[in-house]
C-alpha positions in Angstrom: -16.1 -7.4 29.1 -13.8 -9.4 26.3 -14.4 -7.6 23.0 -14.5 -10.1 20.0 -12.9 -10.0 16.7 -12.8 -11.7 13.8 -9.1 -13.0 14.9 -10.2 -14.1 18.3 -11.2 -17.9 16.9 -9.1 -20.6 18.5 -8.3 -21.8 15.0 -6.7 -18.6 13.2 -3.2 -18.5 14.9 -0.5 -15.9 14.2 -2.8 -13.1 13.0 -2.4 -10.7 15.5 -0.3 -8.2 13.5 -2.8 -8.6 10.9 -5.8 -7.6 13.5 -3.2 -4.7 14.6 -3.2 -3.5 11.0 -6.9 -3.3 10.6 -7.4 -1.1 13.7 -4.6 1.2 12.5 -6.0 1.5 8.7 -9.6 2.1 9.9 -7.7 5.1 11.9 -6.8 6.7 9.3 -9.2 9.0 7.8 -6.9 11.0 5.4 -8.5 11.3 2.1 -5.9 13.5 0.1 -4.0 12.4 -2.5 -7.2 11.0 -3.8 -6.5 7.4 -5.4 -7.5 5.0 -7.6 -6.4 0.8 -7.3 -7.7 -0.9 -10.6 -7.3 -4.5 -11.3 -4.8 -4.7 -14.4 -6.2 -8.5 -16.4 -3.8 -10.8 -18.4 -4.9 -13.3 -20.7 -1.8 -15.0 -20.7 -2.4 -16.7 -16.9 0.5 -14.6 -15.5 0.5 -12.8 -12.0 -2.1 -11.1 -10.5 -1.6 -7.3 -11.7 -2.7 -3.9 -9.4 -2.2 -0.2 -10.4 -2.2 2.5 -7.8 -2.9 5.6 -9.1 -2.3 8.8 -7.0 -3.5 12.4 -8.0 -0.2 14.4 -7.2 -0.9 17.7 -9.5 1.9 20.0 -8.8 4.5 17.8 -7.5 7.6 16.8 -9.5 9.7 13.6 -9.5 12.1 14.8 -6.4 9.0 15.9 -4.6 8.0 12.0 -4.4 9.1 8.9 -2.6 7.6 5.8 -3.0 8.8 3.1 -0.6 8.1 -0.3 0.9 8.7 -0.7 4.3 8.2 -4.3 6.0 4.8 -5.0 4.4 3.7 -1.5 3.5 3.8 0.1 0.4 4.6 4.1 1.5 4.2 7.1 -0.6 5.4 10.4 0.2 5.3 13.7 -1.0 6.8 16.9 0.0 6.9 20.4 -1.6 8.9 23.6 -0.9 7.6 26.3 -0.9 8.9 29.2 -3.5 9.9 32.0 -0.8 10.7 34.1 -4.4 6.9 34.4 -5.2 4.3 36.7 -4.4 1.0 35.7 -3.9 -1.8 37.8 -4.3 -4.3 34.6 -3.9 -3.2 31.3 -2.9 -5.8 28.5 -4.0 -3.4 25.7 -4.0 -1.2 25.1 -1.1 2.2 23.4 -1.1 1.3 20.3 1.2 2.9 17.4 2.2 1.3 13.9 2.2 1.5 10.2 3.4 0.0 7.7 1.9 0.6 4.1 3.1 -1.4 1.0 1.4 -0.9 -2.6 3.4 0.9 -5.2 1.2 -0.6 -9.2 1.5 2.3 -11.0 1.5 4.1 -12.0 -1.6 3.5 -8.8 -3.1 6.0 -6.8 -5.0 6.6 -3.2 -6.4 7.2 -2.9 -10.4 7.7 -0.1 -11.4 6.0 3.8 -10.4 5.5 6.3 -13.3 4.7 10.0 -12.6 2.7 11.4 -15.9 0.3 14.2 -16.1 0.3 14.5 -12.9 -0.9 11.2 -12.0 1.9 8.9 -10.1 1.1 5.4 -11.3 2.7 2.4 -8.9 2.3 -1.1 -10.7 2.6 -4.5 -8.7 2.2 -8.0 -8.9 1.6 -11.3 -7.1 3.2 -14.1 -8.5 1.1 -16.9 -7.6 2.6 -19.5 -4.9 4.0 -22.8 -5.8 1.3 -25.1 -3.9 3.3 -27.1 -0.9 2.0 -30.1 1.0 4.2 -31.3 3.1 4.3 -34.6 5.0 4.9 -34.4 8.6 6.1 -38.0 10.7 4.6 -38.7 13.7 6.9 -39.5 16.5 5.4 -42.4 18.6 7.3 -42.3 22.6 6.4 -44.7 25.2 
């Protein structure tokens, strides 16, 4: 039996990395650092703005990496652990995290901003120049 997806229609062509990308997100059922993506408005017509914002208590700015890889915006975090301390109760355990959010084309990274422990990663999409092009149509015998 053929299983049917919303890319499967004669008409969408090229989308199978996109249909790819939806299998692996809905995957992934990680849920730490928590996260919020807010909607940043303008009210001078600019670019569509986004702010991620990560919950990364405890980690410090050589603890993170945020890259983009292909269309993937990838943030990482690692922590040591302090072999010095003693622990007589650990509540909060050095972890390490992954966090990868799908870019739509066109998008870039700003800027990212680690305050209060909250990691803050701004980006835009600058809207596309509208292109029509003309194609000829070759008549052959």
């Amino acid at each position: 039996m053929t299983r049917m997806t919303p890319f499967s229609n004669p008409l969408l062509l090229g989308f199978d990395s996109m249909e790819k990308t939806l299998e692996r997100i809905a995957k992934s059922g990680d849920s730490y650092p928590p996260y919020n993506i807010e909607r940043i408005r303008n009210s001078e017509g600019r670019s569509e703005r986004l702010r991620i914002t990560l919950a990364v208590a405890g980690f410090a700015e050589q603890d993170l990496e945020v890259t983009t890889e292909e269309n993937q915006l990838v943030v990482r975090g690692r922590q040591n652990d302090d072999v010095e301390r003693e622990y007589l109760h650990r509540g909060i355990a050095a972890r390490q995290f992954q966090r990868v959010f799908v870019l739509a084309d066109g998008m870039r990274v700003l800027n990212a901003e680690l305050k209060n422990g909250l990691l803050a990663i701004d980006l835009d999409r600058p809207q596309p120049e509208r292109l029509v092009q003309k194609i000829d149509i070759s008549v052959k015998d």
